[in-house]
C-alpha positions in Angstrom: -55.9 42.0 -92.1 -53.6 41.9 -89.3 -49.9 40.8 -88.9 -49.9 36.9 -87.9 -48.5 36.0 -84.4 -45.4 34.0 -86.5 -44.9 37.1 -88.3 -45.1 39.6 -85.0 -42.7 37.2 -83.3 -40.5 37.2 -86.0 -40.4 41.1 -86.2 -40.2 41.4 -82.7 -36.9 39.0 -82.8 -35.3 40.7 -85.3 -35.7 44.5 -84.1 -33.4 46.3 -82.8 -33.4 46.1 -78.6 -32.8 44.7 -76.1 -34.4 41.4 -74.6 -34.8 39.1 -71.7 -32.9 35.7 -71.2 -34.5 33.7 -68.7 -32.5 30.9 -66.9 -33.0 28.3 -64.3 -29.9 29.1 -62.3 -30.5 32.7 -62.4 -32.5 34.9 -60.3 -32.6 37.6 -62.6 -32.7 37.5 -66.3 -29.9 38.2 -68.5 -30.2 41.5 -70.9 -29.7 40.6 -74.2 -29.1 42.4 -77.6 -30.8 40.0 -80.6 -31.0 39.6 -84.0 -31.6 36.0 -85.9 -30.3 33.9 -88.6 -31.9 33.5 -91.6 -34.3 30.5 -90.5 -35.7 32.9 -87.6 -33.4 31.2 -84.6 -32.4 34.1 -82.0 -28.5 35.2 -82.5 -27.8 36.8 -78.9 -25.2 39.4 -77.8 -24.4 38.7 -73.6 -22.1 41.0 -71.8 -19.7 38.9 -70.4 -19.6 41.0 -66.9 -23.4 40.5 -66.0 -23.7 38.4 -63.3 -26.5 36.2 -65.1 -23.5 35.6 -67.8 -22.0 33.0 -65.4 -24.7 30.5 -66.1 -24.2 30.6 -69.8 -22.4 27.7 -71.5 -18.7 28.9 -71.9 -17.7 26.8 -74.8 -18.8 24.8 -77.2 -17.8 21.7 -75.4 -20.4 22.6 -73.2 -23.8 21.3 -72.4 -26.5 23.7 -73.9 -28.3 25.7 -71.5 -32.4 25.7 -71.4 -33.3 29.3 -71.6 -36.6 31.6 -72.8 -36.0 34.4 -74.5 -38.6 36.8 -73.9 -39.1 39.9 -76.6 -41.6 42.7 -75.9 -43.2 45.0 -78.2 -42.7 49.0 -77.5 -44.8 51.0 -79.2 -43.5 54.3 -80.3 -46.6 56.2 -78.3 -47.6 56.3 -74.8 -50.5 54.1 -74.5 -50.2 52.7 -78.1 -51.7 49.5 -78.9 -49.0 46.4 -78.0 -48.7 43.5 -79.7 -47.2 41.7 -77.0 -44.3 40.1 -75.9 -42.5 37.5 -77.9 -41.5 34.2 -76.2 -39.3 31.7 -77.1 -37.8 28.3 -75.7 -35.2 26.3 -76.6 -31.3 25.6 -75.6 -28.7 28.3 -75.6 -24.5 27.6 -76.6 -22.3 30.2 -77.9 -21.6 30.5 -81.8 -17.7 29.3 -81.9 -15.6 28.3 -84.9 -16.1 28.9 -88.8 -19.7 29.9 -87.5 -19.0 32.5 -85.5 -18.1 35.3 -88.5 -20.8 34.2 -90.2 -23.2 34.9 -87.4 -21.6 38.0 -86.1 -22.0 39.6 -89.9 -25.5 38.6 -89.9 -26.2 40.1 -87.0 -24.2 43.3 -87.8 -26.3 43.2 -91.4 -29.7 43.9 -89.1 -28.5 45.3 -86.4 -25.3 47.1 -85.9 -24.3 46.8 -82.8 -21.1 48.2 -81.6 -20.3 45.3 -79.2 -20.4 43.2 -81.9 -16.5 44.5 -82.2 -16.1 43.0 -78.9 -17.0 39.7 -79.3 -14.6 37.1 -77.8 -13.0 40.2 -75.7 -15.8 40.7 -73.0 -18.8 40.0 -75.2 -20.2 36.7 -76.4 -22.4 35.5 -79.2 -24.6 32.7 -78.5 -27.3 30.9 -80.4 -30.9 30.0 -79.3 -32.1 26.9 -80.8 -35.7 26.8 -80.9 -37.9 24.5 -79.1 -40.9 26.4 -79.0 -42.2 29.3 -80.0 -45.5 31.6 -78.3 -47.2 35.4 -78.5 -47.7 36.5 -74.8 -50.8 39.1 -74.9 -52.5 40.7 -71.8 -55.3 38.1 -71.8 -53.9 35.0 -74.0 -51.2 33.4 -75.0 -50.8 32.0 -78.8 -49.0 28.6 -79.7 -46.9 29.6 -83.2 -46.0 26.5 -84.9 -41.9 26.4 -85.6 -42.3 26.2 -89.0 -44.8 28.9 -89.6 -42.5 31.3 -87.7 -39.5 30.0 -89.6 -41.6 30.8 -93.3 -42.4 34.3 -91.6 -40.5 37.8 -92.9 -39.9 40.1 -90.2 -42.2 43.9 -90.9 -39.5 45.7 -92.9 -41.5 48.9 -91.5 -40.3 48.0 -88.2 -37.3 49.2 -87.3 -38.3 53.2 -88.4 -41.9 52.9 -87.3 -41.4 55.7 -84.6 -40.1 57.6 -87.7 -43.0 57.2 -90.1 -45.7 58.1 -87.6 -43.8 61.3 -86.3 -43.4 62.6 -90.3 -46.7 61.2 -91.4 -48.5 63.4 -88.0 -46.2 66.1 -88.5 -45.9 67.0 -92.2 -48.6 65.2 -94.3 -51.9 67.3 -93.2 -53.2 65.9 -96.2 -53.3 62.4 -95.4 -54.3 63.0 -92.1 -57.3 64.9 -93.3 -58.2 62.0 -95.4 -57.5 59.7 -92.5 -60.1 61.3 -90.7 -62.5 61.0 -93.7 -62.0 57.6 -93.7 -62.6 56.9 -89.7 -65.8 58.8 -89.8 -67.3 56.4 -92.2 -67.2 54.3 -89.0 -67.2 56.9 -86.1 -69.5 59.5 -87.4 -68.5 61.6 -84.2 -64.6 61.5 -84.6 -63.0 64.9 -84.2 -59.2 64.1 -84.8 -57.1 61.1 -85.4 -53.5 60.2 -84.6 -51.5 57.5 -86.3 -50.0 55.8 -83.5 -49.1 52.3 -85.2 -47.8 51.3 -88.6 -47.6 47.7 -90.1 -47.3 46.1 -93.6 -51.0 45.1 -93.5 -52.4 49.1 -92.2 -52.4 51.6 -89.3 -53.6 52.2 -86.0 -55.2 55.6 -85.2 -56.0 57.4 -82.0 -59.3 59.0 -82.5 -61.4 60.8 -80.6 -65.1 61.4 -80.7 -67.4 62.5 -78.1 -64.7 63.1 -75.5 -63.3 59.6 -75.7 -60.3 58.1 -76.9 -60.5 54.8 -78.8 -57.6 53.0 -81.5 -59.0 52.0 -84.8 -57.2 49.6 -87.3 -57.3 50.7 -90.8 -55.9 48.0 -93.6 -54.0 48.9 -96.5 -55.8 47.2 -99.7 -52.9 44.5 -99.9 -49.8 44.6 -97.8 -46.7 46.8 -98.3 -42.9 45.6 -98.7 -41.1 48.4 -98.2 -41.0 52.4 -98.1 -42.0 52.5 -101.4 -45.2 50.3 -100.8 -46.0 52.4 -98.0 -46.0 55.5 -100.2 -48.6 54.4 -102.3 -50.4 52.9 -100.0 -50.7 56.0 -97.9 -51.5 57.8 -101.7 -54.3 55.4 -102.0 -56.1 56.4 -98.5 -55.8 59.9 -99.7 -57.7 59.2 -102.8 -61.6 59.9 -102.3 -63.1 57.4 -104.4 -60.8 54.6 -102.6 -62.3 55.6 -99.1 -65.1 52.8 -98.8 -62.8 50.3 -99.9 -60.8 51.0 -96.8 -62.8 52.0 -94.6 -65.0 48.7 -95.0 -61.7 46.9 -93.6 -61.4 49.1 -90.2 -61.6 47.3 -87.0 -62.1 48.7 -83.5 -59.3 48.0 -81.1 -61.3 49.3 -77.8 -62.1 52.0 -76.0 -58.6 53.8 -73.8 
């Protein structure tokens, strides 16, 4: 099982970042730090001194703004799988009133920016209201309906995935050993394995065999919720017995 593309947008929207606000009357898009409300609609942090800021709406009296929002995935390792670039379409206005507190501490709750203490005083906070909602890959672009991505949970893993692969390839020999149990029951040749992607639903390994480089998906046997989850998840692939059950669920990402 692999994340869906609601629930990759969603994650995507809700790390920590920085993103791409695409305008009409702008030649350059605007940077952007994001976070999102509760029903998944992008909460934006603009830097009133860009020059792409001018063609924001300065009040709430206003016209909204069309704008995409554009939201792409870095992987913690060089050449690491992608999944993407989020985009997402709609009209832009800045948060103002009894609103505006409300928004600013749910976007300091996920992501705590310190221009967030500037907002009003060279920093604004705007809201994008969704229109429509898409997965940009290299070769295809996927169509996520708006309430699908609204039902979707950002990847709690997310925001310290760089963190769990570096501990997990540093300081768990044991896991990786079994890791590499586990790929050979579908790459007889493999001679070492790297975790270079984590997710609620599995991981991604580098592995090589026969000189080549290659990603492999591995699925967890349901998915995980938090650290916790991921502990015994990562208990279960070390457990000998549980190998076929995992390693019946591997798919091959491609040759690299």
């Amino acid at each position: 099982m692999r994340p869906s593309p609601a629930e990759v947008v969603r994650t995507l929207v809700a790390a920590r970042g920085t993103g791409q606000l695409h305008l009409p009357e702008t030649t350059w898009p605007v940077p952007v730090a994001h976070a999102a409300d509760p029903d998944g609609a992008p909460l934006l942090v603009v830097d009133d001194a860009d020059p792409g800021a001018a063609a924001l709406p300065a009040d709430a009296a206003a016209d909204d703004a069309a704008a995409l929002l554009s939201v792409p995935d870095e992987a913690p390792y060089p050449a690491a799988p992608s999944a993407g670039e989020a985009a997402l379409l709609g009209w832009v206005a800045p948060v103002t009133g009894d609103e505006l507190r409300t928004a600013v501490d749910t976007f300091a709750a996920a992501y705590p920016l310190p221009a967030l203490l500037d907002v009003g005083r060279g920093h604004t906070l705007y809201r994008l209201e969704l229109a429509e909602v898409r997965l940009d890959g290299e070769d295809r672009s996927v169509a996520v309906d708006l309430d699908t991505y609204r039902r979707a949970r950002p990847d709690a893993l997310r925001a310290r995935e760089g963190e769990l692969l570096a501990d997990l390839n540093d300081h768990h020999p044991e896991i990786t050993a079994a890791l590499l149990r586990h790929v050979r029951a579908v790459v007889p040749d493999a001679e070492a394995t790297l975790a270079v992607r984590v997710d609620r639903h599995g991981l991604v390994l580098r592995v090589l065999a026969g000189g080549d480089l290659r990603h492999l998906r591995l699925t967890f046997r349901r998915p995980v919720a938090d650290l916790g989850g991921l502990a015994a998840a990562l208990r279960t692939l070390c457990c000998r017995d549980c190998a076929g059950a995992h390693t019946a669920d591997a798919q091959q990402h491609g040759r690299t």
